[in-house]
C-alpha positions, 0 to 999 in steps of 0.5 A: 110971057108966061112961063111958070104955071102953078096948079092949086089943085096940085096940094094933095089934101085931104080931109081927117078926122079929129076930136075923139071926144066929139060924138059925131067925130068932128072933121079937120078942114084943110084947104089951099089956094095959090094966086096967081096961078100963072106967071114967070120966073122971078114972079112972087106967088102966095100960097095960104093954107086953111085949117079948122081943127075942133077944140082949143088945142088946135093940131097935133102936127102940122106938116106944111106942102113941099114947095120944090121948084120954089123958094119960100121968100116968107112965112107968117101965120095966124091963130084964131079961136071961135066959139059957137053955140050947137044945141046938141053939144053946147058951147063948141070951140074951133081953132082957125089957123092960116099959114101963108108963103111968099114963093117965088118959082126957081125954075120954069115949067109945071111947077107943083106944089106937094101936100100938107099934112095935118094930125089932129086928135091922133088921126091923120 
């Protein structure tokens, strides 16, 4: 039976601004998804953070979500640099990060996931 009921849109991100030295203020992409998005006490779900921040320094702060009413049973992440080609701009570098976390619910019922924050080129 299905007791625990995650919702994905609960991560309250938004989008922020970054990179000053860009002419067009280059945006940070914050995103989230959560599978499965039903399931039972003892279930384990993964929730995976998404960020593209411009540059090579990647974010000045990273404030993952509140995970209340779970218990975060693991943690890894990634860093991935890509440079692309804007005949604007020249050479472009983007910083992928991916974070991901093992929950596993602690009690039943509506659980949500809280935002994350993320500061980059001193905005956010």
């Amino acid at each position: 039976m299905i007791r625990a009921r995650i919702q994905a849109v609960a991560f309250a991100v938004a989008a922020l601004w970054a990179a000053r030295a860009t002419p067009a203020r280059a945006q940070v992409a914050l995103s989230v998804t959560v599978a499965p998005t039903h399931g039972d006490v003892g279930d384990t779900f993964i929730a995976t953070v998404h960020l593209e921040v411009p540059g090579q320094r990647g974010p000045d702060r990273y404030q993952p979500p509140s995970f209340d009413g779970f218990r975060v049973a693991g943690h890894d992440h990634h860093r991935t640099e890509i440079l692309s080609y804007d005949p604007d701009r020249g050479d472009v570098t983007t910083t992928r990060i991916v974070h991901r976390y093992r929950l596993v619910p602690t009690r039943r019922g509506r659980l949500i996931i809280g935002p994350a924050h993320v500061t980059a080129g001193g905005h956010g």
